[in-house]
C-alpha positions, 0 to 999 in steps of 0.5 A: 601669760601676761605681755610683759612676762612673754617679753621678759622670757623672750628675751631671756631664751635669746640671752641663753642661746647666745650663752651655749653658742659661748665655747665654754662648759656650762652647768645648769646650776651655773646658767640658772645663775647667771641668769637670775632664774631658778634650776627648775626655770632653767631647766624648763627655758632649754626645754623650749630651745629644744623644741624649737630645734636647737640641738642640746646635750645635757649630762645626767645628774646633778652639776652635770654639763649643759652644750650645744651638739659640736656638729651644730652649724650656724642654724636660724639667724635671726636679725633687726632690720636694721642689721640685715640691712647693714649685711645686705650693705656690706655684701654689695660692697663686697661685691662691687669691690670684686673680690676673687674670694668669698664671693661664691655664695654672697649672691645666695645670701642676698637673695635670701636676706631680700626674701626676708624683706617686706616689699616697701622694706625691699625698695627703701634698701635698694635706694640705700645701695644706691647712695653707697659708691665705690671708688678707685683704691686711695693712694699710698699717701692718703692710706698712710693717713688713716685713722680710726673715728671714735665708735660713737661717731661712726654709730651716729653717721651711720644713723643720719645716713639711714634716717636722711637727718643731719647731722653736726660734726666736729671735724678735723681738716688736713691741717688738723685744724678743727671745725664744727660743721651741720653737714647733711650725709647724701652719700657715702664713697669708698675709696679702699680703705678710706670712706667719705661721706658727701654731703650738703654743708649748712655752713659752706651752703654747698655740697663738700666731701669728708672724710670718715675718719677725719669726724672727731663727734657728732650729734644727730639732728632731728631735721630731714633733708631731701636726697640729691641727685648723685651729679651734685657732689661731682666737683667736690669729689673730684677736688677732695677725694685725693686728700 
């Protein structure tokens, strides 16, 4: 089979598992058709899901209904790199907020997702952790102020973070007046619920601490920085975190 053919049935037979994951009825006729395929094709790519262990009922005859066992559990999850590393992310966090609940398994979980890992991959995500700082919870004050950063601009800081790109942003100050900075992200601080980001702005020439939540854009660069030592940004979260 061709390469391009392979890739095309790959990626259909995860376009179908996520489909029965739905909860809602399902008929052959109906998958077949929303996903550009014939019965038959159809019929065959469940086959296949079968085979690889995915437990699927189908009523006899024609229209009948296509689901998942009800007593199916979560099963084999597969994720990109780039999503285990964010989960792996988010359970440190979770965990160095100390929680009470939920925190029972999260330590199995880590191990398993580690597991999953590369030994390079392994120390590249253990020198992330290490960039993600929690704080003290941000006072009333400053929680009241919270708001929401367009999605697109959180998706690229997030992406300069991972790659050590810098970043320019459209930000707005306490005082809602606006300005345009090329800011480079070192580290990210939460002080529950707000996150900062501490980084090296180009226009200040010096290290500076801003607020998430404040970024109204940003565009991602092309240029690499080198991480700073963590002692770097001390002054500048001592002075802005509280705002």
């Amino acid at each position: 089979m061709p390469r391009s053919s392979a890739l095309t049935r790959l990626e259909r037979l995860d376009r179908l598992t996520a489909t029965l994951k739905q909860d809602r009825p399902h008929t052959i006729a109906d998958l077949a058709k929303e996903h550009g395929v014939s019965n038959r094709t159809l019929t065959r790519d469940l086959q296949i899901l079968r085979d690889q262990g995915l437990p699927i009922e189908a009523d006899r005859g024609r229209g009948g209904g296509v689901r998942l066992d009800h007593h199916w559990g979560v099963g084999r999850l597969n994720l990109s790199y780039p999503e285990a590393v964010d989960l792996l992310i988010s359970l440190a966090v979770a965990e160095q907020m100390q929680s009470p609940l939920f925190l029972a398994k999260l330590g199995s979980v880590r191990r398993q997702l580690i597991a999953s890992f590369s030994p390079d991959k392994r120390a590249r995500v253990a020198r992330l952790k290490s960039r993600i700082l929690i704080g003290t919870s941000a006072s009333p004050h400053v929680q009241s102020t919270k708001a929401s950063a367009p999605p697109r601009a959180v998706q690229r800081l997030h992406q300069a973070f991972l790659d050590q790109s810098a970043l320019t942003i459209r930000y707005q100050r306490e005082d809602t007046t606006p300005s345009t900075r090329t800011i480079e992200p070192h580290y990210l601080l939460l002080n529950y619920p707000i996150w900062y980001v501490l980084a090296f702005d180009h226009l200040r020439k010096s290290p500076r601490t801003f607020r998430c939540d404040r970024i109204i854009s940003a565009t991602g660069t092309e240029d690499r920085f080198k991480l700073l030592p963590q002692d770097r940004f001390k002054d500048t979260i001592e002075a802005n975190t509280l705002i």
